[in-house]
VOGU-3710 file (C-alpha; in Angstrom, 3 decimals, decimal comma):
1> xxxxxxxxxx> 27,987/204,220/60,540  27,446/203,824/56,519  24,492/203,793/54,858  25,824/200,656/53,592  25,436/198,889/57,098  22,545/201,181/57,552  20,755/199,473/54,540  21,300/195,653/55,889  20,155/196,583/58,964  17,118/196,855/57,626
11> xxxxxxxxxx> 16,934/193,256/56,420  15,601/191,045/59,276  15,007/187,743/59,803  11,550/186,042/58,532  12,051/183,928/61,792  12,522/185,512/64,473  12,822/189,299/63,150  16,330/189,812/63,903  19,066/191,928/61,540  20,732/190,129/59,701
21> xxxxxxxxxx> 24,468/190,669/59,217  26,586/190,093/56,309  29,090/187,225/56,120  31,841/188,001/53,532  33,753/185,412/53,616  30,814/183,116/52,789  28,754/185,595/50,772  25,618/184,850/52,804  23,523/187,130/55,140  23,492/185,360/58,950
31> xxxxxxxxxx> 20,791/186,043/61,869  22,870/186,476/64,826  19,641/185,172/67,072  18,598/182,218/65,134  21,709/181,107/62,968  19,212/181,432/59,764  21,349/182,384/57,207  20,196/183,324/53,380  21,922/183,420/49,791  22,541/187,385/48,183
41> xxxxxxxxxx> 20,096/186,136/45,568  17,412/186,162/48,511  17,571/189,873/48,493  17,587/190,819/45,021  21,194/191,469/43,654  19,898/192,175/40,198  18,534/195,342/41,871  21,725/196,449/43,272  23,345/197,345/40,267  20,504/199,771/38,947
51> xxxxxxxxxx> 20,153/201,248/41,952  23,892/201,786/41,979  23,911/202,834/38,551  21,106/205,716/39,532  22,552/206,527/43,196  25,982/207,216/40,910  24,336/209,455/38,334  22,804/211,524/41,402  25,883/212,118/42,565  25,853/210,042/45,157
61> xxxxxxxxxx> 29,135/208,304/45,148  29,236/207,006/48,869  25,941/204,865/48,060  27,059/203,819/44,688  30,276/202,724/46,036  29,118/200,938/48,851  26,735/198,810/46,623  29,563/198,334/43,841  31,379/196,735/46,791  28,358/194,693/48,106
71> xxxxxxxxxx> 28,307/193,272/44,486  31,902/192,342/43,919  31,939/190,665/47,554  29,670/188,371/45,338  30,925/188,760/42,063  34,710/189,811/41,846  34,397/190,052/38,260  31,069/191,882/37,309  31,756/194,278/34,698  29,410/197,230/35,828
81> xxxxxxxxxx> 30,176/197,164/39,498  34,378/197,055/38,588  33,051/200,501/35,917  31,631/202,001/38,234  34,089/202,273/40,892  35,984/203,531/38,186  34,037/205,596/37,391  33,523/206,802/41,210  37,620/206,690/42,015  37,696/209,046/38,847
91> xxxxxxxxxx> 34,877/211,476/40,070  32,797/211,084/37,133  29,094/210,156/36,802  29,092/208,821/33,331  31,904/207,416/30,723  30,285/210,757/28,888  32,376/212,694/30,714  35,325/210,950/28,625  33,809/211,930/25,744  35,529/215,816/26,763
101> xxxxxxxxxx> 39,035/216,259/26,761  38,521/219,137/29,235  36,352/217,017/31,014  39,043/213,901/31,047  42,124/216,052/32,156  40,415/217,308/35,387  39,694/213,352/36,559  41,154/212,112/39,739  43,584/209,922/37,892  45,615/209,054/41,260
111> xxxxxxxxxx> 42,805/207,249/42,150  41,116/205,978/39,244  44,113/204,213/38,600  44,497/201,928/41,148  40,938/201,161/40,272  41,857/200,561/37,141  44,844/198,356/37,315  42,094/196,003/39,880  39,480/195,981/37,198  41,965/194,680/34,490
121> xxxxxxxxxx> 43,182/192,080/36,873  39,878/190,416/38,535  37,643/191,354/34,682  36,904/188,407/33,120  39,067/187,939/29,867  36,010/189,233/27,038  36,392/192,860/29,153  39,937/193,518/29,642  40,325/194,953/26,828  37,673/197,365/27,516
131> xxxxxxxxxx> 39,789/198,253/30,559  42,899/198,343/28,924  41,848/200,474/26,702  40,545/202,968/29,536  43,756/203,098/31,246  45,169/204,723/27,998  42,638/206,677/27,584  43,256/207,833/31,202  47,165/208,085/30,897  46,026/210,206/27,637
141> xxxxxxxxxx> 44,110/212,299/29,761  46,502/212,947/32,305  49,491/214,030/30,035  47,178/215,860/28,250  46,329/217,557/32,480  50,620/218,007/32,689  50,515/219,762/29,014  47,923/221,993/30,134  49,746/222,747/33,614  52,838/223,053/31,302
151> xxxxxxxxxx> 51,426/225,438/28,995  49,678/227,705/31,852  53,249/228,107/33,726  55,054/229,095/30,881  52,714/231,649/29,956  52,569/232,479/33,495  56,806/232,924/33,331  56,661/235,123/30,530  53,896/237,207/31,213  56,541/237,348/34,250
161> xxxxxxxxxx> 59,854/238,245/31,736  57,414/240,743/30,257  57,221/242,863/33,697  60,776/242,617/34,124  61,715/243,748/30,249  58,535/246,788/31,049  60,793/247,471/34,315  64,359/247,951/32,994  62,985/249,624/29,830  61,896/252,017/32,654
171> xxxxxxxxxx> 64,877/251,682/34,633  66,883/252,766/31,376  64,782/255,835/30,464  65,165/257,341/33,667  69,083/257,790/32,481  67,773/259,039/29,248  68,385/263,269/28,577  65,670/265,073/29,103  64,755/268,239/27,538  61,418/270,146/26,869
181> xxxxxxxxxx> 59,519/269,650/23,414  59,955/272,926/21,328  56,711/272,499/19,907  54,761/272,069/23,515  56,358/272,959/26,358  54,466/271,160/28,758  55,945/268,191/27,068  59,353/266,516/27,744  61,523/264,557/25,113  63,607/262,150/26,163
191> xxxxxxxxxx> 66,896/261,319/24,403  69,428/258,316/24,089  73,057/259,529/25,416  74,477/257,663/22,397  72,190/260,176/20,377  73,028/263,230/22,651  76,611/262,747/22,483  77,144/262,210/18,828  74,730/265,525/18,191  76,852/267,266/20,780
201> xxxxxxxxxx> 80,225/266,078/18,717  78,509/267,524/15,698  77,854/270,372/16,745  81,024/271,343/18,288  83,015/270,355/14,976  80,646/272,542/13,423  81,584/275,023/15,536  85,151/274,687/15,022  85,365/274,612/11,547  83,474/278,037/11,776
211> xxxxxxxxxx> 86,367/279,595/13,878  88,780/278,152/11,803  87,410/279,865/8,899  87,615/283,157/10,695  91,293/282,657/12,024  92,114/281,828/8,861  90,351/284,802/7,768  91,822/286,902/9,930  95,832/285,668/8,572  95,162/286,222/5,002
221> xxxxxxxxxx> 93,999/289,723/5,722  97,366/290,320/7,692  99,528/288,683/4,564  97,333/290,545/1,846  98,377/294,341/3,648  102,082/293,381/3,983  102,142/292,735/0,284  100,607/296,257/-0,220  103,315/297,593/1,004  105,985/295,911/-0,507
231> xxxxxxxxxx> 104,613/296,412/-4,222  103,569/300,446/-3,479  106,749/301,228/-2,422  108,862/299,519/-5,422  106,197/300,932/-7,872  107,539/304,449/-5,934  110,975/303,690/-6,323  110,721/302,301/-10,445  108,735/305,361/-11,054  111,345/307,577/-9,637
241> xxxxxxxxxx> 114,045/305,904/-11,681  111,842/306,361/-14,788  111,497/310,436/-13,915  115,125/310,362/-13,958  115,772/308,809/-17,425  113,290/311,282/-18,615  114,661/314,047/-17,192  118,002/313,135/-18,703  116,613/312,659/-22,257  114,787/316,024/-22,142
251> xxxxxxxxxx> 117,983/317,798/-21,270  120,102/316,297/-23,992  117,780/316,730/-26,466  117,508/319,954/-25,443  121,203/320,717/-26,257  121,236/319,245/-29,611  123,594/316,406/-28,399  123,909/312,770/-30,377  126,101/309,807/-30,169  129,106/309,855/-28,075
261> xxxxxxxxxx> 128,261/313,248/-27,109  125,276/312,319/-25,363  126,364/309,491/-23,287  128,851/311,630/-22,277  126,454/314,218/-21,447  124,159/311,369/-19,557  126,680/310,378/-17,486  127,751/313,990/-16,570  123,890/314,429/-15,901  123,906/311,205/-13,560
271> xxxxxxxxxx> 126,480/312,559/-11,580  125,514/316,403/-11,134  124,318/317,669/-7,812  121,173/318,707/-8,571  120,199/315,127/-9,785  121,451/313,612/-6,725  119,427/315,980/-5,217  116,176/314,784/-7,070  116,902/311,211/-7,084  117,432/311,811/-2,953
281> xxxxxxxxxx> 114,187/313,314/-2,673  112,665/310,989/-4,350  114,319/308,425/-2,780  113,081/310,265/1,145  109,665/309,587/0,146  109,869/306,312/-0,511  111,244/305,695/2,711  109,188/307,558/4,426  106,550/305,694/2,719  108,151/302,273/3,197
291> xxxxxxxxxx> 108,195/303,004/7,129  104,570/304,199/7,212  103,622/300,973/5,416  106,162/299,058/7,995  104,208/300,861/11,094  100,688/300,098/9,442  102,216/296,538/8,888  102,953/295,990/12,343  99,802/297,364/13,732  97,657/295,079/11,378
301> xxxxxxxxxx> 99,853/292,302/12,930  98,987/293,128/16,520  95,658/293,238/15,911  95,282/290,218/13,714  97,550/288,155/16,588  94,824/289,646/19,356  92,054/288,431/17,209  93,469/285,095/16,944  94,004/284,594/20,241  90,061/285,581/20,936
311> xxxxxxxxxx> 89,478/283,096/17,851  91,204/279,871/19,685  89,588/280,848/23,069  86,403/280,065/21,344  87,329/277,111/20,280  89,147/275,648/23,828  86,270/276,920/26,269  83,330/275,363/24,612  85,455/272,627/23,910  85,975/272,080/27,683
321> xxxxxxxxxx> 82,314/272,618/28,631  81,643/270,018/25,281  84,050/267,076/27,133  82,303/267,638/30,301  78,745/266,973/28,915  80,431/263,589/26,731  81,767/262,845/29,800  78,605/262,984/31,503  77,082/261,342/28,920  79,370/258,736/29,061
331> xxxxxxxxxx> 78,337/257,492/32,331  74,823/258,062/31,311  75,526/255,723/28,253  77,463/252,626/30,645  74,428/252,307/32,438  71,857/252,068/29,530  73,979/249,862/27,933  73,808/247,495/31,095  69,909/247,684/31,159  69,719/247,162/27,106
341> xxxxxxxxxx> 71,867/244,230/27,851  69,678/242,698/30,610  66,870/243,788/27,995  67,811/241,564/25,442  68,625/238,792/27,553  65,396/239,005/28,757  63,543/239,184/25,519  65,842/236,021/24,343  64,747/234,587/27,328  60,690/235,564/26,086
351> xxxxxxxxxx> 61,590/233,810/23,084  62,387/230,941/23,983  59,590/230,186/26,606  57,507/231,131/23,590  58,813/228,632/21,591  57,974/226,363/24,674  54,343/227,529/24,725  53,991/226,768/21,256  55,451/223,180/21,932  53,018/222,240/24,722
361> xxxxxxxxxx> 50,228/223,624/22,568  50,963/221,467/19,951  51,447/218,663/22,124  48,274/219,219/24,059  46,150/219,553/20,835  47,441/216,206/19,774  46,594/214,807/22,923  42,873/216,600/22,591  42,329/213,969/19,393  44,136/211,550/20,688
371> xxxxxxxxxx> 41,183/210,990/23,783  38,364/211,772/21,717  39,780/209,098/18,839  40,460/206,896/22,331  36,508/207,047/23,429  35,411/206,417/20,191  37,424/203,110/20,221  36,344/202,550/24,171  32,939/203,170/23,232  33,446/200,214/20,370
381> xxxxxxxxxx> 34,129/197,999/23,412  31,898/199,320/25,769  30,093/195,623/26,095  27,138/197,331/28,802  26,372/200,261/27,080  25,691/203,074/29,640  21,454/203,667/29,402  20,294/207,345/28,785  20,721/209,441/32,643  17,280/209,024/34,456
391> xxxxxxxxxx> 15,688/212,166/34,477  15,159/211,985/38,303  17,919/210,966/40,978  17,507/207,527/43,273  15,208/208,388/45,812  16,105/206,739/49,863  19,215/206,656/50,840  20,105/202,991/50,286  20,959/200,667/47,259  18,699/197,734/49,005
401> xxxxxx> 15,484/197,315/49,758  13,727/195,487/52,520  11,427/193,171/50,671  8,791/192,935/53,450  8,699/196,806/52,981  8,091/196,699/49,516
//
């Protein structure tokens, strides 16, 4: 039963001390024993709307409603009872609570609104306006509730992309290289495989330009003691042929011969026995020397071909052990590449819920001055200004009185 019906209960008849009941239809109480029947005014309406007004400050939003109704059975268009349930449908004790844009956007606008839209059609035409003016300041409010949702989702969404960019940036360090810090070995320092395998390309061209010095080292050394050879043993032979002439000159000179006489006496020189004899042993040497330098040659060659071969294998085994670490990098490198992919569509993805953030921001701090500016115009219209909250609640627990009891 509701305190309502509880409250005209207690209104009995002068007569015969019956309840009285309430006929709506014809706005009159009715004693069901004696047919007496009196006018609202009887009772005191102008009390009902105070003690409305206090049971809704209290809190007390079943009382106050039940009395706003009592009153617009009466009076469809009385300003302060079509406010108040309002104010009640909104869950609000005050139109203070408009004054707060945090305050507004946390109203029960579902049902305030149907309130609303009833108070602009049965106000009388001096107040719609004030109502009017409500319902945008309500609509306000509630886009201003949506922005809010708006802006807490997004954030919520990439506070969400955040995890998932802090996850693959994990996901992609695990295929990092790994190696131990020089300076503290308890440490480890991790290492793109972009990075890895360019420093690992270095490093083996470094390498092989080193060999290649040596191999090519190793063939000018080879060259340079052929060429030795060559030059000592004509130097041999042109200083053997020198010894000659001078042993020819000595010998004519030695008998006193000039002109025609000595050439003749050179060429019998040239073709003696004895010369032939000299110029042979000279000429033995030489080739003994020529074939010493031919057997040092090809010994020098043997070796230097044997070095060379050592050379090269220094340059093809790392080389293999090199490819299979690029190789292995390679894979290494695929799969970062997919993660800094999914990376950067994920941080695009950041950006542009950022972008939205800042949009609903902006739209939600223009819809902040749009209420207040809103209440200060409601406020200009308000034609019952709301009196200063009673500093104690309504006391009983009904919005009428029994006058007898008074």
């Amino acid at each position: 039963m509701t305190e309502l019906n509880q409250n005209i209960k207690k209104h009995t008849c002068p007569t015969c001390g019956g309840t009285l009941k309430v006929d709506m239809d014809r706005q009159m109480y009715e004693c069901p024993f004696c047919g007496v029947t009196f006018d609202y005014e009887y009772f005191r309406e102008d009390d009902v709307l105070a003690r409305a007004s206090r049971a809704l400050r209290a809190g007390e939003f079943m009382s106050a409603r039940e009395a706003y109704d009592f009153m617009l059975a009466k009076e469809p268009h009385n300003f302060a009872a079509l406010r108040g349930k309002i104010l009640i449908s909104a869950n609000i004790k005050s139109t203070v609570a408009l004054r707060q844009p945090a305050s507004v956007r946390n109203l029960h606008f579902e049902a305030a609104e149907k309130s609303i839209d009833q108070a602009i059609e049965s106000a009388e035409p001096q107040h719609t306006g004030y109502f009017t003016k409500m319902k945008e300041l309500f609509d306000t409010g509630k886009a201003y509730r949506d922005e809010v949702r708006k802006i807490n989702e997004t954030q919520g969404e990439r506070k969400e992309t955040y995890k998932q960019i802090h996850q693959y940036q994990s996901m992609m360090e695990a295929d990092f290289f790994e190696y131990e810090n020089p300076a503290q070995k308890d440490e480890k320092v991790k290492y793109h495989p972009k990075n890895v395998i360019i420093g690992s390309i270095l490093v083996y061209a470094v390498w092989c330009v080193l060999v290649a010095i040596m191999i090519g080292s190793v063939n000018s050394n080879s060259y340079t003691g052929i060429s030795t050879s060559k030059s000592t043993s004509k130097k041999i032979t042109t200083t053997v042929v020198r010894n000659d002439d001078m042993v020819y000159e000595m010998v004519i000179r030695s008998m006193g011969l000039t002109g025609e006489e000595a050439s003749r006496a050179r060429e019998r020189l040239s073709q003696s026995v004895n010369m032939s004899v000299i110029v042979s042993d000279y000429s033995s040497i030489n080739a003994s020397k020529s074939t010493s330098s031919s057997r040092t040659s090809t010994t020098k060659k043997q070796d230097s071909n044997g070095e060379k071969e050592f050379l090269w294998a220094l340059i093809i085994i790392p080389g293999i052990g090199v490819l299979i670490y690029i190789m292995w990098g390679l894979t290494k490198l695929a799969s970062v590449k997919e993660y800094e992919m999914m990376i950067n569509a994920a941080e695009k993805n950041s950006d542009n819920i950022s972008k939205k953030v800042d949009e609903h921001k902006k739209e939600a701090n223009r819809l902040r001055i749009a209420i207040t500016d809103l209440y200060k115009e409601l406020a200009a219209l308000d034609p019952m200004p709301e009196a200063p909250e009673a500093s104690e609640p309504a006391k009983g627990t009904g919005f009428l009185r029994n006058r007898w009891n008074e």
